[in-house]
N, C-alpha and C positions, 0 to 999 in steps of 0.2 A: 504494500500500500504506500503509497505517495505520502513526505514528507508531511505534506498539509493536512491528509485523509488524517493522518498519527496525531498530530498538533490538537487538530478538532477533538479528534476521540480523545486524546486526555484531559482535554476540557471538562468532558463531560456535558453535554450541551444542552439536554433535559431527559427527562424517563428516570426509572428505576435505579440506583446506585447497589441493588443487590448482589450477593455473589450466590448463584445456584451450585451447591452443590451435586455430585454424581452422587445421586440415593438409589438405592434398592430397589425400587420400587416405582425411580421416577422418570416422568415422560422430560426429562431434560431437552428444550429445543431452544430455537430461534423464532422468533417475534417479529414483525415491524410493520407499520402502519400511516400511511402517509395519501393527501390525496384520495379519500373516497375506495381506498383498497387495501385488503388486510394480506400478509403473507406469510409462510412458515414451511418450515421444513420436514420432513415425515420420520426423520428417525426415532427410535424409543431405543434407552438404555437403560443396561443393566449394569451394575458393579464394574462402570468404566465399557460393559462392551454394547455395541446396538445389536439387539436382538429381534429388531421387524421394524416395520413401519405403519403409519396411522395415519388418518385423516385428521390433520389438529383445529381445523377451524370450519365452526360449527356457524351453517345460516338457520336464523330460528322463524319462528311464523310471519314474525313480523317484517323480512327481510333481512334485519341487524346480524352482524357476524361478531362470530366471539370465538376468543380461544385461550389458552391456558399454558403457564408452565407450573413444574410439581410435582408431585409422586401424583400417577394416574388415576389411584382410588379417589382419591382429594377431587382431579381433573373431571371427572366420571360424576360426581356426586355435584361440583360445579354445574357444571352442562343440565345435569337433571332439573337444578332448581332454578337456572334461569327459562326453560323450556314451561317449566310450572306458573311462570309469571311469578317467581319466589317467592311461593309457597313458606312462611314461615317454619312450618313443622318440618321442612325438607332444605332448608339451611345448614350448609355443611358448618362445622366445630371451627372455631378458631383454632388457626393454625398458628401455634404460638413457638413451637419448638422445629416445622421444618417452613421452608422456602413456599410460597404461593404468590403466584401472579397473575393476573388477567388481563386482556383487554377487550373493549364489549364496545361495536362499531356502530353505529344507530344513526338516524338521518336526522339526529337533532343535536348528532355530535359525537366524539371521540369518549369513552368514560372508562377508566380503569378500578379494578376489584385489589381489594388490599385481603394480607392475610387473614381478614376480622373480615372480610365477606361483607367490608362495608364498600360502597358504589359514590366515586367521585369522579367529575368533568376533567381530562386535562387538555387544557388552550394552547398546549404548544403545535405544534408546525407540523411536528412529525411525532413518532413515540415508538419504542422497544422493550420488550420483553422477555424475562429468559436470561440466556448466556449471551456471552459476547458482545454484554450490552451498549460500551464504547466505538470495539468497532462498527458496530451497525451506525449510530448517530453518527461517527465520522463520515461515514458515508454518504447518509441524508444532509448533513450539514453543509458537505462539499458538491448539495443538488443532485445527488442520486436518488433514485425512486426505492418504493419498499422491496419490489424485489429485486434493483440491483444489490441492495442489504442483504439479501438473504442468501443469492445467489455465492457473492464473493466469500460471504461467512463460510458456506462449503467450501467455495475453491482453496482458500487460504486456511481449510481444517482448522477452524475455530472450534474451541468445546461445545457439545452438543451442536452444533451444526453438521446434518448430514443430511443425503439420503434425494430425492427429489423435492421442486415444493410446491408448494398450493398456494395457487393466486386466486383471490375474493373480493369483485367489486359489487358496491353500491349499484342499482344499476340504476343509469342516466346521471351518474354524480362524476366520472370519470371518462376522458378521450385519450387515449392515446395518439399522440401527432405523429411521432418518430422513434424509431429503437433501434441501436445498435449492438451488434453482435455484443457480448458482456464476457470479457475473458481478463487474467489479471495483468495481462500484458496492457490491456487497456490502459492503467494508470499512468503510466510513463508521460514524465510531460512530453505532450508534443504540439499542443496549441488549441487541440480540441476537447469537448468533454466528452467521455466515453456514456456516457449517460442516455437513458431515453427522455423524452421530452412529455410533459404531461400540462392537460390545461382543464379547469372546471367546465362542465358545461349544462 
C-alpha cells in the first residue's frame, strides 16, 4: 500500500478502534461500507484457520442490509433479532467479555450495533468493521470504494480477510460510473487513481 494509503490508516480516520481477536468460534471478517453499498468477505475461522465460507451480509424485509463480526453464535442470534423487528425477548446478552460489531444499512442512514446491542447513527463518510480496521479506512480515505476495501484487505492477507466477497446495494441509492481492474500493483504512484468512480443518484 502507498505511503499515503499507511499515513491515513494510522490516522485512524473514523469507525471502530477494536482489535478482533481469532476466537473459537468466530466469524472473524472484513466490513466496509460506503456510498449506499455494504461489503464483506466470506471466510469463517477457526483457531487461526478458515474453515468454509458464508454469506455475511444479510438484506432484511425492509430492504436494509446488515452484517456482523464475532463469534457466529452471537452473529446468528444478531440476524435473528433484527429480522424480528427486535423483539425484546430475542435480544442477544451483552457481550461484555468477547469482540461484537455491526453495521445495519437503512435508507434513513448508516447505524452501527455496539457490544450492548444498543443501535446508534454514524455521520461519517465511510465506516468498517471487523479486522483490518485501518487498513480499510486508508483506503476509503484515499477515495476508494467499499469494495476496493475489501478486495485489497484479501490481496495484501490482512487478518481475517479472505475468501470471495459480497457486494450489497441500496437499490437506486448507488451508480456506478467507472471501474478499474483492482490489483495491488495498482497503488504505485503513477498519476492516476486506481479507484472506481461512484456518484448518488
Amino acid at each position: 500500500v502507498s505511503e499515503a494509503v499507511g499515513a491515513l490508516a494510522d490516522q485512524g480516520v473514523s469507525g471502530s478502534r477494536r482489535v478482533f481477536p481469532v476466537l473459537g468460534r468466530g466469524a472473524v471478517t472484513v466490513i466496509a461500507c460506503r456510498n449506499g453499498i455494504m461489503v464483506a468477505d466470506s471466510g469463517v475461522w477457526q483457531d487461526g484457520i478458515c474453515v468454509g465460507h458464508t454469506v455475511k451480509i444479510r438484506r432484511l424485509d425492509d430492504g436494509s442490509l446488515a452484517a456482523a463480526a464475532g463469534p457466529r453464535p452471537i452473529i446468528q442470534k444478531f440476524h435473528l433479532w433484527l429480522e424480528s423487528r427486535m423483539r425484546e425477548d430475542l435480544k442477544p446478552r451483552e457481550q461484555k467479555d468477547q469482540c461484537f460489531g455491526a453495521l445495519w444499512l437503512r435508507r434513513d442512514g448508516l447505524f452501527r450495533v455496539s457490544p450492548e446491542f444498543d443501535i446508534y447513527e454514524d455521520a461519517g463518510e465511510f465506516a468498517v468493521e471487523g479486522m483490518a480496521l485501518n487498513f480499510m479506512l486508508g483506503v476509503m480515505a484515499q477515495g476508494g470504494s467499499a469494495e476496493d476495501a475489501v478486495r485489497l484487505a484479501i490481496a495484501y492477507r490482512c487478518d481475517g480477510a479472505f475468501g470471495d466477497i459480497q457486494v450489497e446495494r441500496l437499490a437506486g441509492v448507488v451508480e456506478v460510473v467507472d471501474t478499474v481492474g483492482l490489483n495491488p500493483a495498482a497503488f504505485e504512484h503513477n498519476g492516476s487513481s486506481p479507484f472506481a468512480s461512484t456518484k448518488i443518484v
